[in-house]
BADREN-210474 format. One record per residue (C-alpha): x, y, z; residue in one letter. Coordinates in steps of 0.5 Angstrom, whole numbers, plus 500, padded with zeros to 3 digits. Last residue first. Example, Ala and Ser with C-alpha at 12.3 -4.5 7.8 and 13.67 -1.06 7.14 Angstrom:
2
527498514S;525491516A;
//
This chain:
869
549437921X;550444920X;552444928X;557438925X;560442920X;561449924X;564444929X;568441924X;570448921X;571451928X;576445929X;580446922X;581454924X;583452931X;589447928X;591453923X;591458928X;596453933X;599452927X;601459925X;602461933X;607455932X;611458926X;611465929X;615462936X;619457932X;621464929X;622467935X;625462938X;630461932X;632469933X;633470940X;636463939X;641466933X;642472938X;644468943X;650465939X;652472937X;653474944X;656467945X;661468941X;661463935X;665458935X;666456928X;664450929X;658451934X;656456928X;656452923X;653446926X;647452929X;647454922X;645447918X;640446923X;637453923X;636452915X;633443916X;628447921X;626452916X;626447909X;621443915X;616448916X;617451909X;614443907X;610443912X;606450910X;605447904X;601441906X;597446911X;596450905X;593444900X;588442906X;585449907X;584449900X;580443900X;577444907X;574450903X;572447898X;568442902X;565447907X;563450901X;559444898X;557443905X;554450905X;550448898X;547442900X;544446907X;540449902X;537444898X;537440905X;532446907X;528446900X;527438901X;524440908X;520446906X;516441900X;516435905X;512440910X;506442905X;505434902X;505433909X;499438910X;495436904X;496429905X;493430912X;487434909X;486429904X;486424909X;481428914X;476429906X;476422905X;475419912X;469424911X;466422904X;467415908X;463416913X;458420907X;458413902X;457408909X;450412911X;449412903X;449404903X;445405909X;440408906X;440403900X;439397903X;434400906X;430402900X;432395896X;428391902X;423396900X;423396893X;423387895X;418387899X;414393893X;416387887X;413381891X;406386893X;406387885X;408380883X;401378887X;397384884X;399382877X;397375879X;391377881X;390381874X;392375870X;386372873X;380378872X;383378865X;382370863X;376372867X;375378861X;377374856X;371369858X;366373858X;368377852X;367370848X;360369852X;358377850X;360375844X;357368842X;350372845X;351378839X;352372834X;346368837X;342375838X;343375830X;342369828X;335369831X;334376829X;336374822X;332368823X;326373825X;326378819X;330384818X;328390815X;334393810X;338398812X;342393817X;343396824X;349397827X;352393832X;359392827X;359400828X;359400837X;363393837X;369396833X;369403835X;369401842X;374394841X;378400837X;378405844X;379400849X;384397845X;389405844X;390409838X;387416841X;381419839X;382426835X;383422828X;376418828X;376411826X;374411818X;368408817X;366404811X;359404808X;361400802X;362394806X;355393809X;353386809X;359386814X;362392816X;369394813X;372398819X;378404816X;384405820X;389410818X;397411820X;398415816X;394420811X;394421804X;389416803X;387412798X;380407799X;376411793X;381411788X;382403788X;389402791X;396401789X;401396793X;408397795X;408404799X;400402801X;402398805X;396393808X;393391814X;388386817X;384384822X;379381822X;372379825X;367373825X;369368826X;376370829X;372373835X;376379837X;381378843X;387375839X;386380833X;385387838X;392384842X;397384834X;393390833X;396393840X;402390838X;403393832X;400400833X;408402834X;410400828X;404405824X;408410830X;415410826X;412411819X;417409814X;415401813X;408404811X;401403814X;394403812X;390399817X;384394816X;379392820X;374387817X;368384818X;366378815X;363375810X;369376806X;368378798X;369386800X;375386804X;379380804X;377378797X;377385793X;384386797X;388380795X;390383789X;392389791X;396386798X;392385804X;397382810X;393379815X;394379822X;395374827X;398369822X;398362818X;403360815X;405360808X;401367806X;408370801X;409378800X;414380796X;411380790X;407387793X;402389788X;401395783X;395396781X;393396774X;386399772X;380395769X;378397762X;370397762X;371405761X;364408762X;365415759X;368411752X;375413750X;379407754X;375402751X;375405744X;383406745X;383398747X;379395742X;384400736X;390397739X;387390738X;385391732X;392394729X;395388732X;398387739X;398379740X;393378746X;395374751X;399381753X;392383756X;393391754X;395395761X;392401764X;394407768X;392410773X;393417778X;387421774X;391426772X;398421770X;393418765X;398412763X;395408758X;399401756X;402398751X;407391749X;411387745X;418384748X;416377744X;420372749X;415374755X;419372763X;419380765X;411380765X;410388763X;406392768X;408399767X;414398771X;416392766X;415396760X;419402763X;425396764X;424394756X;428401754X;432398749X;429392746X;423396747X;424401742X;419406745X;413409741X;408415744X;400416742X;397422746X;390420748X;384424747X;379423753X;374429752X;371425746X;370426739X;376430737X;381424738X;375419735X;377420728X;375415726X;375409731X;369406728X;372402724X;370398717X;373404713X;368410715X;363407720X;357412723X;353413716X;350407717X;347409724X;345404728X;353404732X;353398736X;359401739X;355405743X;359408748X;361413743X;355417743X;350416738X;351421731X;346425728X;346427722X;343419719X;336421723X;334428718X;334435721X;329439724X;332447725X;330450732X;327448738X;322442734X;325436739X;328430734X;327422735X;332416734X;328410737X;333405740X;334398737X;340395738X;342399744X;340394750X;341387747X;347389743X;351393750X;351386752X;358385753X;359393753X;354393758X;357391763X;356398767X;348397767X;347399774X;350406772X;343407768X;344411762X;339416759X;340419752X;342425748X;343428742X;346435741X;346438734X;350446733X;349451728X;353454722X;352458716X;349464720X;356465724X;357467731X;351465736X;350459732X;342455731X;341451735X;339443733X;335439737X;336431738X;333425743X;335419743X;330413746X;331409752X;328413757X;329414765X;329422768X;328425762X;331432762X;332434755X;328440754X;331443760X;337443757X;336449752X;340454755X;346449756X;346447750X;347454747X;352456752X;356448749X;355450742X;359457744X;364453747X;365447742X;365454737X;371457740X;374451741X;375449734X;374443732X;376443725X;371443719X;373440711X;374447708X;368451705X;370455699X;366462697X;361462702X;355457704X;348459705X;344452704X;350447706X;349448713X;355447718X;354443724X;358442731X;357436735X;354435742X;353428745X;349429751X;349424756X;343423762X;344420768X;341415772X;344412779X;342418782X;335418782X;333424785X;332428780X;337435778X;343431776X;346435773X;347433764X;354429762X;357433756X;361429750X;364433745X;362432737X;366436730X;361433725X;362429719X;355428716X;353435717X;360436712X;356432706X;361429702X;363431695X;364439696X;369437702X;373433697X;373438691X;376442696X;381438698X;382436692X;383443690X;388443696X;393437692X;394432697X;388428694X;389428688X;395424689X;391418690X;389417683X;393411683X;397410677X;404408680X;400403683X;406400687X;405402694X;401398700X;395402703X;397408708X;399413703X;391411700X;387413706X;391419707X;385423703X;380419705X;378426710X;373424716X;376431718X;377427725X;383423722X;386423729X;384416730X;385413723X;392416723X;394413730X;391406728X;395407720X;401408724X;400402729X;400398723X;406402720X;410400726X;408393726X;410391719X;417395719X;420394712X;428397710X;430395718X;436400719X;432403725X;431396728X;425396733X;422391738X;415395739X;413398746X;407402745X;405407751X;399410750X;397417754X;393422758X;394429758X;399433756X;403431763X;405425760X;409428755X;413433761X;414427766X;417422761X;422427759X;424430765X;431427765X;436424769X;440420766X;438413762X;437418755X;430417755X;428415747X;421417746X;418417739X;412420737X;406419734X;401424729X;406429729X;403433724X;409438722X;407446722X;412449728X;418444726X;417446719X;417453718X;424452723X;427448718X;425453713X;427459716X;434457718X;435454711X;433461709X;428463704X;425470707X;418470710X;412473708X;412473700X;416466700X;410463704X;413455703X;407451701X;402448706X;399440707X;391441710X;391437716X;390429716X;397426713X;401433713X;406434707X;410440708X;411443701X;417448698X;418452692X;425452689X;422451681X;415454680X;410449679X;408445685X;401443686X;403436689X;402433683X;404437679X;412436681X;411429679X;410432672X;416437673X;421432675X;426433679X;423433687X;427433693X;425430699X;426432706X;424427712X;422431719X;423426725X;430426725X;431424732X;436429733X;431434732X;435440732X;442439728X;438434724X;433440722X;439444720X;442439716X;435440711X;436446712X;442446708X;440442702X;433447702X;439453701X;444449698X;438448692X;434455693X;438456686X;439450680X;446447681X;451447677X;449450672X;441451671X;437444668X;436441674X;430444676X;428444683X;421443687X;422441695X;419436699X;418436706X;416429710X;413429717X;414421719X;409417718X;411415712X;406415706X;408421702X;415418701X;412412698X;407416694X;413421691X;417415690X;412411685X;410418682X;417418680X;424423680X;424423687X;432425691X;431423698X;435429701X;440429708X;444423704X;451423709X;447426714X;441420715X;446415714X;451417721X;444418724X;442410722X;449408723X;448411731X;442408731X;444401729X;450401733X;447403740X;449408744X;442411744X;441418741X;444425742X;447425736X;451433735X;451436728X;457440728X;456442724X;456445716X;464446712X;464438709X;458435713X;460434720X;458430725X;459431732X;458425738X;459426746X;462420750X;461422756X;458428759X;459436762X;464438756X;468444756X;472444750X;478448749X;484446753X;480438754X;481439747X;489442746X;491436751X;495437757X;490435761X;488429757X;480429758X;478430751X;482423748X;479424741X;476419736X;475420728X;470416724X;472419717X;466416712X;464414705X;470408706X;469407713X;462406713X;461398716X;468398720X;466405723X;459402725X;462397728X;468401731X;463406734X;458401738X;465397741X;468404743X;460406747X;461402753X;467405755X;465411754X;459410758X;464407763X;468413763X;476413765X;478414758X;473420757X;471420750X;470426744X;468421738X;468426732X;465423725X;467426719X;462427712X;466430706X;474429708X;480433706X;479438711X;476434717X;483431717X;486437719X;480439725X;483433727X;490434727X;488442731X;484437737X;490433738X;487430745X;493425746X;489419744X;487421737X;484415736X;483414729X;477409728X;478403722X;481400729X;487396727X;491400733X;486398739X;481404740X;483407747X;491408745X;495410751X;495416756X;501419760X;501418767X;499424771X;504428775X;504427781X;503433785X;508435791X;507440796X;513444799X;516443805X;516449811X;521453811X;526450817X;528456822X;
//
């Protein structure tokens, strides 16, 4: 028996250099793990490289590297390593689900993994951001200009004066790599202070203290009473406490539910900005930043105003701010009444008029009479928001006015703290009036701003209109010039504020709406994933902090004027003239709302089967209707987005449009089936209604006109019906001549098929029984062959003896001859002489009978042969 063979594997081919050998980058092409953990030994700040050769991502990212090492060579160690190579020590040890990966060391802490885009200038950015983890500030100018960076900043407070470092130092050093190490977008920025003068500022007086800046909340001190001073303690007393006022969002282009997460918060402002991280100034960014400041300033505070303003007065007394005294003094100085936390509530509608509304601003207060030890500048807590919110609802009765163009204000007193009450301001707003913000100054320019008597009076100037009202009659109102202060805790519809660099992810911007031809790649939407909309800035206007501002106020009012963005089929072209329309987002309004006539319309989808059955019978309901009067039309709803009103979740659905009766649209019912006889009844039954509105003789005239030109239209169809109806009766008797001709045909065919199936079976038979007979007649002459191959073999033999028989025969003969000559010399006796006769007729006598045995043997043979035969 063979052994089976043996698989053979082809060894893997050994690799080569990945980065080109002039490359200030060591490619450690081989997998060398424990080389580069040699290098790493001798050098400060070490760059790993992990790479598969074969991965295009890899690939990509080579030249990105050798860039940024070709610029930071001499201060960095950019090390590459093969860590797919199966022999190699880093395929053995590292376990990686993706290529390339990025680990930084600084001296003995990492690795810091980079998680950012491929790209050069932000891969230099983080390589930059490890090699100086601290900005060291030594002046007042420094401090100003760290305080004023978007970013969340944390300072420390070390006295150089110890050797060689003070303590606490390589502990906040630490941190400040922790940070990096968890966040690799860097959005915490650490400081470190070393004079005691610019210390002060910011209220730091003992060395190793530790101070996280905040634009808008109060700013906090490291608790070294409650918590350990660790570098893992700081950093994560960081992450926990920064303000993040706007946030940047860099998809990694795998799959990823980055998007889905922040848009599930609430509703959200998408900014698209060219970014260059290596930039030292960003206009743009901080005009952007002072808007996201301004709108989540809900304290009114002016305390970041100034980190907001162009640096270079080292003098200024801004720095006051920041420290919590100031704070305080701050909130003694502006009365708080004034600068409430406001919530918006929409009163039921108990009248009948439905078309009017009242809404209610509704604000927290805290009265200055009684006050405690320290009143800190309010927040909106959601506890009192609720409790003011009982309180209103108490007392809204007091309020019910079903048309009136004044405010109305009261006050109530808290149900919690004797310090506080609670103002709500009210007013009517009719919906026929929603283009008011164009005309808003005709209409609230001069309301009457009046105060019921349930409970404490308070002056006009503390009440505060709602935020429709842009007009804004009370001074008070405008901080800045801008109304927009604070608008985040003043309206339900708070929006989260987000960044993308658009020279790296444009194709979001382009899916949200963005024109793909524009050379300056700026842009903002709104997306409010709960509400299923979103909204996109006029991109003729340049995005500018006035501009972003208009578009927040618009989005936050409770009539939003801003106009949803729908998404449009462009692959949809109306160059010839067809039966049934195709509506797209842009052509709905027109082809539904504005044509003067009626419309049937179905929502359909290239997946669903049934909706390409119902082509036909809408292709003939289009044929048969009056063009002047009806259409027919179409849309898809998986290539277009539609009004909220006119979605479905069900497909195929019609909906009939009468005309002077859009908006009382009709859904054909889903227990009937989709047939024309069924369609032309929905149709004539609900285009035939009457018109709410009484109808004049003209109209009745035109109307008996129209229904006249139907019932001649429908005539007509139907005599064109009646026609095609005789000449199908006349195809059907042809057809039925024929089916009969074709039925005999048939019998008769199958008449011939059962003869045959006879025939077939008899022949079968037959073969059956010959096939019987040749089988026994082969194994007879199998047979008889054998006997003849005998009989052969013995004839052979036979053969051979007769042969020797001659020869004795004649040897004998020649023997007698001899001897009768001798004896008739000698003379022999005749006594003797007849002896030798008696004895040669005996001999004769024996050799006769044997060859008359002989002679009978062959002839029995022969006869046996023949009879065989």
């Amino acid at each position: 028996s063979c052994s089976r063979a043996k698989d053979v594997t082809m060894p893997a081919k050994l690799p080569v250099n990945f980065f080109s050998t002039r490359s200030p980058v060591i490619d450690l092409f081989r997998g060398q793990l424990d080389y580069a953990d040699h290098l790493r030994q001798d050098s400060e700040i070490v760059l790993y490289f992990f790479y598969a050769p074969w991965c295009g991502q890899s690939i990509a990212a080579r030249e990105e590297v050798e860039h940024v090492a070709s610029r930071l060579s001499g201060q960095v160690l950019f090390v590459a390593v093969n860590c797919w190579w199966n022999q190699g020590k880093c395929r053995k040890q590292k376990h990686f689900f993706y290529f390339p990966v990025i680990h930084l060391y600084h001296r003995s802490f990492g690795p810091i993994e980079y998680k950012g885009p491929m790209s050069a200038v932000y891969i230099e950015k983080f390589v930059r951001r490890v090699m100086t983890p601290l900005l060291y500030i030594s002046s007042r100018s420094k401090l100003l200009d760290f305080l004023s960076n978007y970013e969340p900043g944390v300072l420390g407070y070390f006295e150089f004066n110890a050797s060689p470092q003070p303590p606490g130092y390589l502990t906040f050093f630490t941190s400040a790599l922790h940070s990096l190490k968890k966040d690799y977008l860097g959005t915490i920025r650490f400081g470190v202070i070393t004079d005691k003068r610019v210390a002060e500022e910011i209220s730091l007086v003992h060395s190793g203290s530790v101070y996280l800046h905040r634009h808008v909340n109060t700013s906090l001190i490291y608790p070294n009473n409650v918590m350990n001073y660790t570098a893992e303690n700081i950093c994560k007393w960081a992450l926990e406490n920064r303000e993040m006022l706007i946030r940047w969002l860099r998809p990694h282009g795998g799959k990823s539910l980055l998007l889905n997460n922040e848009l599930k918060k609430g509703p959200a402002l998408l900014i698209f900005i060219p970014y260059n991280p290596l930039a030292e100034i960003h206009p743009l960014l901080d005009e952007i930043t002072k808007v996201a400041l301004e709108y989540h300033n809900c304290n009114k505070s002016q305390a970041a105003e100034p980190d907001l303003q162009h640096l270079g007065d080292t003098d200024s007394p801004a720095f006051d701010s920041s420290v919590p005294d100031a704070h305080l003094k701050l909130s003694e100085t502006f009365s708080i009444t004034k600068y409430p936390c406001c919530n918006t509530v929409v009163l039921p509608q108990w009248h009948s008029i439905s078309r009017t509304h009242n809404v209610c601003e509704l604000c927290i207060n805290q009265t200055l009479g009684v006050k405690p030890n320290k009143v800190h500048v309010p927040h909106c807590n959601f506890l009192e928001i609720e409790a003011a919110l009982d309180s209103f609802y108490l007392q809204e009765h007091t309020f019910f006015q079903v048309i009136s163009n004044t405010i109305e204000c009261s006050n109530f007193l808290s149900f919690y703290s004797p310090f506080s009450y609670y103002t709500a301001c009210c007013r009517t707003v009719n919906r026929h009036f929603l283009s008011f913000i164009s005309s808003e100054k005709a209409i609230f320019q001069t309301p009457k701003v009046a105060f019921s008597s349930h409970g404490k009076k308070d002056n006009t100037q503390h009440s505060i209109p709602h935020i429709e009202d842009r007009n804004c009659f009370i001074p008070d109102l405008h901080i800045s010039g801008t109304n927009i202060t604070g608008l985040s805790c003043r309206t339900n519809k708070t929006l989260n504020l987000y960044l993308l660099d658009s020279n790296l992810f444009w194709i979001y911007a382009e899916r949200l709406g963005a024109s793909r031809s524009t050379h300056l790649k700026e842009f903002a939407a709104i997306v409010d994933l709960k509400e299923e909309v979103h909204y996109v800035l006029d991109q003729n206007q340049s995005l500018v902090g006035s501009t972003l501002e208009n578009f927040i106020k618009n989005f936050s009012i409770l009539y939003s004027p801003l106009k949803r963005h729908l998404v449009d089929d462009p692959s949809v072209h109306f160059h010839e003239q067809r039966v049934i329309t195709e509506v797209t987002t842009n052509t709905f309004h027109d082809t539904v709302f504005l044509n003067e006539k009626n419309v049937l319309l179905l929502y359909y989808a290239q997946w669903c089967g049934f909706c390409a059955s119902l082509n036909h019978i809408f292709i003939e309901l289009a044929r048969l209707l009056p063009p002047d009067n009806f259409t027919v039309a179409r849309i898809d709803i998986t290539r277009n987005d539609l009004p909220w009103e006119f979605m479905t979740d069900r497909l195929p659905t019609i909906l009939f449009f009468p005309y002077q009766r859009k908006e009382q649209s009709v859904k054909f019912p889903e227990d009937f089936s989709v047939n024309l006889p069924n369609l032309l009844k929905f149709i004539l039954h609900y285009s035939s209604l009457s018109s709410s509105e009484p109808c004049t003789k003209e109209c009745l005239h035109e109307e008996a006109v129209l229904q006249q030109g139907h019932i001649s239209h429908l005539e007509r169809e139907i005599q064109k019906l009646r026609s095609e109806i005789g000449a199908l009766h006349q195809a059907h008797d042809q057809l039925e001549a024929q089916l009969s001709e074709a039925r005999r045909e048939e019998h008769r065919l199958q008449q011939q098929k059962h003869t045959l199936e006879k025939q077939h079976k008899t022949l079968q038979l037959h073969s059956e029984q010959l096939q019987a007979t040749y089988d026994q007649k082969n194994q007879e002459l199998l047979e008889m062959a054998e006997k003849l191959q005998e009989l052969a073999d013995a004839s052979e033999n036979l053969l051979k003896e007769n042969t020797l028989l001659r020869i004795l025969v004649a040897s004998r003969e020649g023997k007698l001859q001899s001897k009768d000559e001798i004896k008739e010399s000698l003379q022999s006796e005749q006594t003797l002489s007849e002896d030798n006769d008696v004895s040669v007729s005996t001999a004769t006598a024996t050799v006769e009978e044997k060859r008359i045995d002989n002679i009978d043997t062959i002839e029995t043979d022969h006869s046996s042969g023949n009879r065989t035969e």
